[in-house]
C-alpha positions in Angstrom: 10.4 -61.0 26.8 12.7 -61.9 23.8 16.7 -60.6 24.2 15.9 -58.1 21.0 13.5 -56.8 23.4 15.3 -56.6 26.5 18.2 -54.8 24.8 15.8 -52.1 23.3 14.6 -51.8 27.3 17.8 -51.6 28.5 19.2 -48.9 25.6 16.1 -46.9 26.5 16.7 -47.0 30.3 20.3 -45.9 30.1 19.3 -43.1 27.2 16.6 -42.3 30.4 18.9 -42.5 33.3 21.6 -40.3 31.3 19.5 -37.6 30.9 17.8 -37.7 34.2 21.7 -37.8 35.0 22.5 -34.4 33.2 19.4 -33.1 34.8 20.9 -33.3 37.9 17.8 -35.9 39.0 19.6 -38.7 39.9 22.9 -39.0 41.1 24.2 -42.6 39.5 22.9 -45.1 37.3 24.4 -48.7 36.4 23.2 -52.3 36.2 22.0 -53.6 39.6 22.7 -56.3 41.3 21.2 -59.2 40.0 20.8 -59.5 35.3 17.3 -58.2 35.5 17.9 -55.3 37.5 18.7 -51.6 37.3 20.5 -49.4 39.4 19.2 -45.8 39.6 20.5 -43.7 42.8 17.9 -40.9 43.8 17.9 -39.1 46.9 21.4 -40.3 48.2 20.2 -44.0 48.2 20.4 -46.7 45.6 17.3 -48.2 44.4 16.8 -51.6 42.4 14.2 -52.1 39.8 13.5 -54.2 36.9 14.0 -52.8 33.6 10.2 -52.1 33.5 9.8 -50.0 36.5 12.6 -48.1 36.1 11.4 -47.0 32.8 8.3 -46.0 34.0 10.1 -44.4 37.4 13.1 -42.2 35.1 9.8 -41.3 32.7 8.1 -40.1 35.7 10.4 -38.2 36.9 11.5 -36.4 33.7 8.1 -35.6 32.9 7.9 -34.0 36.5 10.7 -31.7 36.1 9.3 -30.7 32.3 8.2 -27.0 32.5 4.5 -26.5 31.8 4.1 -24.6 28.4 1.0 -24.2 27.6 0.8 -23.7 23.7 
């Protein structure tokens, strides 16, 4: 993955972890550990993922907490 890409990643999974943030989801969010890694604190316990899978984990659980509204 290109460094234009991986900044577009990373913009989108802190835009993600703020509003799961807000929502009251998660309880932190921050770089992890080692450059490739995320930092997402759910439940009480921190949790490291790649850039990829936390993406998919903060859309996940957004999408969970979305009210169903039928049209």
């Amino acid at each position: 993955m290109n460094t234009i890409a991986k900044s577009s990643l990373k913009r989108e999974v802190e835009q993600l972890a703020e509003e799961a943030f807000h929502q009251r989801l998660i309880s932190g969010y921050g770089d992890g550990e080692f450059p490739n890694q995320y930092q997402i604190v759910y439940r009480g316990k921190p949790r490291h993922f790649s850039f990829e899978k936390t993406l998919i984990f903060l859309k996940n659980l957004l999408q969970s907490e979305q009210p169903n509204n039928p049209c």
